[in-house]
C-alpha positions in Angstrom: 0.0 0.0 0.0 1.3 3.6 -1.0 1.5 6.1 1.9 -0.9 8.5 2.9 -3.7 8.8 0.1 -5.7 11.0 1.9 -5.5 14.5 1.0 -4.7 15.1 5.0 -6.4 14.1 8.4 -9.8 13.5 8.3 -12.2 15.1 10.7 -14.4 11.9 10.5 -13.8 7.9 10.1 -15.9 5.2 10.2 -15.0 2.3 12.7 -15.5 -1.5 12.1 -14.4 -3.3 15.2 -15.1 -6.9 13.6 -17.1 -9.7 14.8 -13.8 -10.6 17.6 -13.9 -7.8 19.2 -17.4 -7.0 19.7 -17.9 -10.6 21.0 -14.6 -11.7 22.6 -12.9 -8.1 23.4 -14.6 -5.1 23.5 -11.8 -3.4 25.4 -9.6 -3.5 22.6 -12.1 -1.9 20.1 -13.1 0.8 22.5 -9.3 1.5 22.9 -8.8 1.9 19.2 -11.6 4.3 19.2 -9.8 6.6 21.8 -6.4 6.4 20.1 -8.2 7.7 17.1 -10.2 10.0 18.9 -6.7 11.3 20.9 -5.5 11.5 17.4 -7.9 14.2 16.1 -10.8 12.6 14.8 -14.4 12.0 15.0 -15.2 8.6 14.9 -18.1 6.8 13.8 -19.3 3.3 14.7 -22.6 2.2 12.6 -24.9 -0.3 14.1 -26.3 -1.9 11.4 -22.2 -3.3 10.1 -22.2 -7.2 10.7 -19.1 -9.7 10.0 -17.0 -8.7 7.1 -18.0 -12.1 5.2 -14.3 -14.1 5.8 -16.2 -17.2 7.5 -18.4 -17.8 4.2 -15.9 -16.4 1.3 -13.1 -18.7 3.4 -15.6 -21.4 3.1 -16.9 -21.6 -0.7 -20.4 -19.7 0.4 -19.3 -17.0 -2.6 -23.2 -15.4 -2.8 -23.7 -15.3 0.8 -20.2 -13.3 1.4 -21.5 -11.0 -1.3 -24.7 -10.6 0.3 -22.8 -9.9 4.2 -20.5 -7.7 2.0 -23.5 -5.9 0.1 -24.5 -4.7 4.0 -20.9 -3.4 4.9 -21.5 -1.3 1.9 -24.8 0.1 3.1 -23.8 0.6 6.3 -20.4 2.8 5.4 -22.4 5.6 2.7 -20.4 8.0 3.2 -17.0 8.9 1.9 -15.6 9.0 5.6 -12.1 6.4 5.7 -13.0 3.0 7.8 -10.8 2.4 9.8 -10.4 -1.6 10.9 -8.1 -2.7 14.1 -7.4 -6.4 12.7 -5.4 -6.9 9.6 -7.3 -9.9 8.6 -10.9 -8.4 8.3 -9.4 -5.1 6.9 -7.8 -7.6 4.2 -11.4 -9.1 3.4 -12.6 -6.3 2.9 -9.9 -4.6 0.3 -8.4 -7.2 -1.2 -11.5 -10.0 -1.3 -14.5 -7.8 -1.6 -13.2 -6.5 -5.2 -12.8 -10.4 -6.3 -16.2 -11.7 -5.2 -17.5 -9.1 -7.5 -15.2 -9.1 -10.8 -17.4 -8.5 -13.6 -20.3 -7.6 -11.5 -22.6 -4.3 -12.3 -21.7 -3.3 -8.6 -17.7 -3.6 -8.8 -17.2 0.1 -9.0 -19.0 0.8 -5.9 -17.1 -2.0 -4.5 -14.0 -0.7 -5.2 -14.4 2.8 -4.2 -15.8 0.5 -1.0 -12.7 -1.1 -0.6 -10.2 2.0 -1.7 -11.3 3.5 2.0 -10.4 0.3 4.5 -7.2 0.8 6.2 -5.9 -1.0 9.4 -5.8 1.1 12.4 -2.1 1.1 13.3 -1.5 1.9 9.5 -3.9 4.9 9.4 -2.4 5.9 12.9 1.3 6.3 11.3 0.9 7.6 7.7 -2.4 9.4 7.9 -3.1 10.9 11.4 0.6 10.7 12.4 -0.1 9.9 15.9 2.5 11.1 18.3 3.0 8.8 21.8 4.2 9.8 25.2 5.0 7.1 27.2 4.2 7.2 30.9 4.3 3.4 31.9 6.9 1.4 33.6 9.4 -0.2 31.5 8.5 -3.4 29.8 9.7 -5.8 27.7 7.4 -6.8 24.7 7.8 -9.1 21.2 5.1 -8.5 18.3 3.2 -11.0 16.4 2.0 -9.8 13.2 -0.8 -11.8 11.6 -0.8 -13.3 7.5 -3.5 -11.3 6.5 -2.4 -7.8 7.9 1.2 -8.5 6.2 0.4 -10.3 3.0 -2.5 -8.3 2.3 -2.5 -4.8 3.8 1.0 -4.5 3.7 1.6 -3.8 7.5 4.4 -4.9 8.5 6.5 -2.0 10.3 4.0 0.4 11.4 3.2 -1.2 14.7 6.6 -2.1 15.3 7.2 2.1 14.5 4.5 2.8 17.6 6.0 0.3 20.1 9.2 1.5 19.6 8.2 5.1 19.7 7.1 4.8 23.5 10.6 5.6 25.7 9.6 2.6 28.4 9.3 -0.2 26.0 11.9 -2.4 24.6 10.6 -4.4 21.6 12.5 -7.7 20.9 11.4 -9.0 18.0 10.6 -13.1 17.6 12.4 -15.5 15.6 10.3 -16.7 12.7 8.1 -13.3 13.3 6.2 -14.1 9.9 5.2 -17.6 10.3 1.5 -18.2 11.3 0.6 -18.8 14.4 -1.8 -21.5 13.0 -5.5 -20.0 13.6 -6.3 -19.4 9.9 -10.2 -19.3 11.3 -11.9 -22.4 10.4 -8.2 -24.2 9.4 -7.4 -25.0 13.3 -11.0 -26.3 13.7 -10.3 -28.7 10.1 -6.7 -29.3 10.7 -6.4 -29.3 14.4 -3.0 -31.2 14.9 -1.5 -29.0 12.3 -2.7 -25.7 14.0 -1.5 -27.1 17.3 2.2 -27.9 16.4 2.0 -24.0 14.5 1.2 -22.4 17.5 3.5 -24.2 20.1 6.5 -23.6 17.5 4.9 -19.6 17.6 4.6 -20.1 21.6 7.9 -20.7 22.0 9.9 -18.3 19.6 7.8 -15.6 21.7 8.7 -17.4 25.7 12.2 -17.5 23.9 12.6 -13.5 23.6 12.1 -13.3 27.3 9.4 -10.7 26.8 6.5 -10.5 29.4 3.7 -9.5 26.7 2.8 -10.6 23.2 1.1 -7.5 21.3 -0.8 -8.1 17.8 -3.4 -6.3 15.7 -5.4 -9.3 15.4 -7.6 -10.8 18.0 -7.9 -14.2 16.1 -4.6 -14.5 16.4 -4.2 -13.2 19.9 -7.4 -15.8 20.6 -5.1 -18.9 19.2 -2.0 -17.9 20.9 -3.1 -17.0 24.1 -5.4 -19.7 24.7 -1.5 -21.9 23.5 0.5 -20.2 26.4 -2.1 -20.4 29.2 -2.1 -24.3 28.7 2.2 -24.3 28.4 1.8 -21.9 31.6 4.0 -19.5 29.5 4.7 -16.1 31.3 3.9 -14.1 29.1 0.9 -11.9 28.3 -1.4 -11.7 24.9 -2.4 -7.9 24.3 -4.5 -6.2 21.4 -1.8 -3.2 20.2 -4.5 -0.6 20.4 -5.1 -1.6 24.6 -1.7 -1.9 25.1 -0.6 1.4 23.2 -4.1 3.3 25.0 -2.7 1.8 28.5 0.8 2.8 28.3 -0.5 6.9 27.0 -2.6 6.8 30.5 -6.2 5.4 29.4 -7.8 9.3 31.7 -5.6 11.7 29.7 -7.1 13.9 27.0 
């Protein structure tokens, strides 16, 4: 993805928290909300936006993806930036959306969809250039980036940038940082033993940076590798970057 392709910052973004975070961890999505909001911008959450349509276009169900996707695009009218805090839905929606309609009457309205999803740590770096002040106590953290947010969005560095822009945090990055950690969505619940030997290899490349917290932009990810390290009785600490990030900037200050 090119750098900023807004014309500046926006006064107004939409927000899709996914499916993840409105049902598993809410926390994370409110604090992605207030790091945009500290940032400069209004944000807007509609509440008629469902799931981005992964689960079905993931599992062959091509019309009833379009149809989920055919309500994201209803529910975003306006030409306000949507900003998503997970990689992987973010990449559904830019990079998938456009293919489940190629050759479709509605592609163009699609596309100029799709041409306003960015991740949230992305749109925090290049577009609202986010500046941090770190008032935590020292800590020692490793990153997990997820396929999706990578491979698709391109977003590789730019929550590596805001970790290691905060004075009190050292960020020692994992060996094998870009392997999956073996959630893939429905591939750990078809190809369990497979998904279970990913994520203890990912388990213990993070145990092995002797970091006390694990921080990703991707719950499902977070989801799979937590739930790994609590049975291995790891010390170590799965965190959503926009929580972590809100936490260490003091969660009361304006």
């Amino acid at each position: 993805m090119s750098k900023n392709p807004l014309p500046g910052r926006p006064d107004t973004v939409y927000y899709f928290p996914t499916c993840l975070v409105d049902l598993f961890y809410p926390e994370a999505g409110m604090a992605g909300i207030e790091l945009l909001k500290r940032a400069g911008t209004t944000v807007v959450m509609p509440g008629q936006q469902s799931c981005c349509g992964q689960p079905a276009r993931n599992c062959g169900y091509y019309e009833e993806a379009r149809s989920v996707a055919r309500a994201q695009l209803a529910a975003f009218p306006k030409n306000w930036p949507i900003v998503v805090p997970s990689g992987s839905c973010a990449g559904m929606m830019k990079t998938h959306y456009p293919e489940l309609f190629k050759g479709m009457p509605e592609l163009p309205q699609v596309q100029a969809f799709c041409d306003r999803v960015f991740e949230l740590t992305w749109f925090l770096v290049h577009v609202m250039d986010i500046k941090l002040v770190d008032k935590g106590e020292p800590v020692r953290v490793t990153w997990h980036g997820s396929c999706h947010s990578m491979r698709e969005m391109g977003v590789v560095e730019e929550p590596k940038d805001l970790l290691r822009s905060l004075s009190n945090v050292t960020l020692v990055e994992a060996d094998y940082e870009k392997e999956c950690c073996g959630f893939g969505g429905t591939f750990s619940v078809r190809l369990p033993e497979i998904s279970a030997a990913m994520v203890t290899d990912k388990v213990n490349n993070i145990v092995a940076t002797g970091a006390t917290q694990v921080v990703s932009g991707d719950m499902g990810c977070m989801m799979n590798i937590s739930g790994a390290m609590k049975k291995a009785k790891a010390p170590v600490k799965g965190r959503h970057i926009a929580e972590f990030l809100l936490e260490r900037i003091g969660r009361g200050d304006a």
